[in-house]
C-alpha positions as CSV (number, residue, x, y, z in Angstrom):
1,X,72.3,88.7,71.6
2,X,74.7,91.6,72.9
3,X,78.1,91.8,71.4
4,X,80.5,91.5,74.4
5,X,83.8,92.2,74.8
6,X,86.1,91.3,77.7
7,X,89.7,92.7,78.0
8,X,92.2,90.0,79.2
9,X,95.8,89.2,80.8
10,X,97.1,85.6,80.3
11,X,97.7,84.9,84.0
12,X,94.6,86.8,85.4
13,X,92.6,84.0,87.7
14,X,90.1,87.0,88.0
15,X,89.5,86.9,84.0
16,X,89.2,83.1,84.0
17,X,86.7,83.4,86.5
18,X,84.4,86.1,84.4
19,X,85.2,84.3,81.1
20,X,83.6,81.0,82.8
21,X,80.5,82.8,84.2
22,X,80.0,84.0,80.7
23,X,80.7,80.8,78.9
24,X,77.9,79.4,81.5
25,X,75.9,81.4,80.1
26,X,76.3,80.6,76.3
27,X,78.1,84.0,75.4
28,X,79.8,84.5,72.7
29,X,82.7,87.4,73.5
30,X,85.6,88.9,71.7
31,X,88.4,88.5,73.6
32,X,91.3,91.5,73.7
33,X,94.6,89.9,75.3
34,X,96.5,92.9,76.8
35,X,99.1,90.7,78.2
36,X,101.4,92.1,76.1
37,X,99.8,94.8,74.2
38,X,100.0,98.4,75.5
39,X,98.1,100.1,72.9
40,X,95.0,98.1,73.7
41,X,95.6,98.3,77.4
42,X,95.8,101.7,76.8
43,X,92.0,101.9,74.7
44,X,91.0,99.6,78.0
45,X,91.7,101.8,80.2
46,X,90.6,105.0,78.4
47,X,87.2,103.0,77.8
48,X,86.6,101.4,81.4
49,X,88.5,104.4,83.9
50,X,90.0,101.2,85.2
51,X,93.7,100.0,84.8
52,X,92.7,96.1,86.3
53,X,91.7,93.5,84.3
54,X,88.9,92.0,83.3
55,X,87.3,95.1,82.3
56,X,83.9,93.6,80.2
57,X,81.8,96.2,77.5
58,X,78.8,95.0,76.5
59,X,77.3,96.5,72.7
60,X,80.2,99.4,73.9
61,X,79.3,100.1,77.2
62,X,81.1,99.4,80.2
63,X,79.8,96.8,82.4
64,X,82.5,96.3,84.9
65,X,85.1,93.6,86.1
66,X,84.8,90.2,87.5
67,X,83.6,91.5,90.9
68,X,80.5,93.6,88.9
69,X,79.7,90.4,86.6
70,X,79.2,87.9,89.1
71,X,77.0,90.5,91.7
72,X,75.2,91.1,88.8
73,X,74.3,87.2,88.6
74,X,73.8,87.0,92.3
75,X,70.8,89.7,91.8
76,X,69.6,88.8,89.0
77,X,70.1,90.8,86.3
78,X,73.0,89.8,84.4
79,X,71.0,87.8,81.5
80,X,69.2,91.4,81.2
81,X,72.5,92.9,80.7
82,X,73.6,90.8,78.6
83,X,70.7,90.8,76.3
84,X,69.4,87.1,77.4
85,X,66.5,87.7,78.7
86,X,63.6,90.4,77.3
């Protein structure tokens, strides 16, 4: 399985909502709180382009946000992304 990373605010109803697709799924994910942390907000937002959160990194590449996850599921190839499927 892909290692998966999602970076996180505490309040974020969009990062609940990626966090539940992926726990759907069975994922296992390291999750990176930068609520209150501006150093790791910072490495998000060098890594992902993106300021917004979630911002999810799958075995170190960037995947997208929330919006990106679930239109991935919608077509399809999400699991394949993920590494789920062969």
């Amino acid at each position: 399985m892909a290692d998966v990373v999602i970076y996180t605010t505490a309040f974020c109803p969009y990062c609940h909502r990626a966090k539940s697709l992926l726990k759907s799924k069975s994922v296992d994910f390291t999750e990176i709180d930068v609520t209150m942390n501006s150093s790791k907000r910072r490495e998000m937002t060098s890594l992902s382009g993106s300021t917004s959160v979630p911002q999810i990194f799958v075995d170190g590449a960037h995947l997208g946000d929330c919006d990106a996850i679930h239109r991935f599921d919608h077509q399809g190839t999400l699991d394949q992304k993920l590494g789920l499927s062969a």
